[in-house]
C-alpha positions as CSV (number, residue, x, y, z in Angstrom):
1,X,-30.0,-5.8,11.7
2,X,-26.2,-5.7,11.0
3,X,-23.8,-5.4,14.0
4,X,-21.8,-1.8,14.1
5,X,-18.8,-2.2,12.4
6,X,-15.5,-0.4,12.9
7,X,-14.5,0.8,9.0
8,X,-11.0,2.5,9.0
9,X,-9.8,4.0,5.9
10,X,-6.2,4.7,5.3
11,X,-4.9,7.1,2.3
12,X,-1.3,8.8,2.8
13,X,-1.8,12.0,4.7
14,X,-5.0,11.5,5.8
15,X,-6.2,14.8,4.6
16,X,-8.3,14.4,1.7
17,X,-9.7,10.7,0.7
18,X,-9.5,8.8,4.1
19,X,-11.3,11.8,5.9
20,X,-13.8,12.1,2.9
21,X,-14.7,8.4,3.3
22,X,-14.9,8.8,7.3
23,X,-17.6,11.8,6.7
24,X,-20.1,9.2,4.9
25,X,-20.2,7.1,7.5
26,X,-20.8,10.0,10.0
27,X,-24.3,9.5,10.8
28,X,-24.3,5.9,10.4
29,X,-26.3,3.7,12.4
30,X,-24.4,0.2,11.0
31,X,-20.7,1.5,11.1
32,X,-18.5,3.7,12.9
33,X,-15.8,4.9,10.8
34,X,-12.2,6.2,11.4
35,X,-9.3,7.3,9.0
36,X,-5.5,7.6,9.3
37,X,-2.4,8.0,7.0
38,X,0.6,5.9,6.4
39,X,2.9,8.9,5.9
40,X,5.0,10.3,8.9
41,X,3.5,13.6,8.0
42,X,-0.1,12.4,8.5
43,X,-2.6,14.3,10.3
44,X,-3.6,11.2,12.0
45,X,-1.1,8.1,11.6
46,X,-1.9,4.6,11.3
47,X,-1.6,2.4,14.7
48,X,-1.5,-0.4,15.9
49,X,-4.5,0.4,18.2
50,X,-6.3,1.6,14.9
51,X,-5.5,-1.7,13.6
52,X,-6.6,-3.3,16.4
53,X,-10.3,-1.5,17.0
54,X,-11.1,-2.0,13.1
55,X,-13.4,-4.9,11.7
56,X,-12.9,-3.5,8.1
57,X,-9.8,-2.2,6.9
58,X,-9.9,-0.1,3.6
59,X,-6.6,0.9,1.5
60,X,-7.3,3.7,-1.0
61,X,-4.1,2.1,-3.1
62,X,-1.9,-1.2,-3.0
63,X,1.0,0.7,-1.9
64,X,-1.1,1.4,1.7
65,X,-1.9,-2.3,2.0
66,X,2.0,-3.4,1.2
67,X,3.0,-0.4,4.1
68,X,0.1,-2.1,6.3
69,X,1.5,-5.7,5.7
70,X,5.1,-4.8,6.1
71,X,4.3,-2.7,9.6
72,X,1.2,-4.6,11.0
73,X,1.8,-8.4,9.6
74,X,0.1,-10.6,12.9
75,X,-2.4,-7.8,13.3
76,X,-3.6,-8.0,9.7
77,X,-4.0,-11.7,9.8
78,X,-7.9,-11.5,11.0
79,X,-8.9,-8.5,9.5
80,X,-10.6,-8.0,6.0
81,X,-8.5,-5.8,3.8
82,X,-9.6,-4.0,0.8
83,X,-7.7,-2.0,-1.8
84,X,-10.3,0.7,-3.4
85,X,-7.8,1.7,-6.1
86,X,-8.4,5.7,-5.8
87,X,-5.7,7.8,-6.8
88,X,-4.4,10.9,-4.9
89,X,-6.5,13.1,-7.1
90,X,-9.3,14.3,-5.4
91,X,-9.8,17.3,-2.4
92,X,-11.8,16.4,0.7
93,X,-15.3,15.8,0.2
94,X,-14.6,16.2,-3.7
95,X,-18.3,15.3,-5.0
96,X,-16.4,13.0,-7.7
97,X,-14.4,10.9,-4.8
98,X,-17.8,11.1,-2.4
99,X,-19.5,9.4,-5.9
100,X,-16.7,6.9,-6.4
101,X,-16.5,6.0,-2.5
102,X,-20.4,5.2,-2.9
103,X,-20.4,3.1,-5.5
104,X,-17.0,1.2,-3.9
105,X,-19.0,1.2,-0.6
106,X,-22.0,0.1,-1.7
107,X,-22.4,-2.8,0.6
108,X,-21.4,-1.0,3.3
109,X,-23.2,2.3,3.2
């Protein structure tokens, strides 16, 4: 059996795709699963405590992982960091972003 892992996924508000992501995890007995923004007006913003509880860190686009490396740098050193490549096009729990997370997530879900 796998060890819980701490996924966090980080979009720009954190109102639609990171929170969508965070939902399929919900029930998970393998993962527990957090989300955060990188913009100031995020409903919740990226930390360095979030940083720090996370084993898995998921970017929904490269800019997030640049924002990450330039704010975060020693605390992204030992963590696995994944761009998904999803667009801000998609409303929370969208059934076409909840397919495209699944197929991204695959290994994780």
């Amino acid at each position: 059996m796998t060890h819980l892992s701490n996924l966090l996924f980080i979009c720009s508000k954190n109102q639609w795709r990171g929170p969508t992501a965070e939902l399929l995890f919900k029930d998970s007995a393998q993962h527990t699963a957090r989300s955060a923004g990188t913009s100031d007006k995020a409903r919740v913003k990226v930390s360095q405590k979030l940083i720090n509880w996370a084993d898995v860190i998921f970017v929904m686009e490269r800019k997030h992982r640049d924002i990450l490396k330039q704010n975060f740098p020693s605390l992204l050193l030992s963590k696995q960091l994944i761009v998904l490549d999803i667009e801000d096009n998609y409303r929370y729990n969208d059934p076409e972003l909840i397919e495209i997370f699944k197929t991204c997530l695959a290994d994780y879900l």
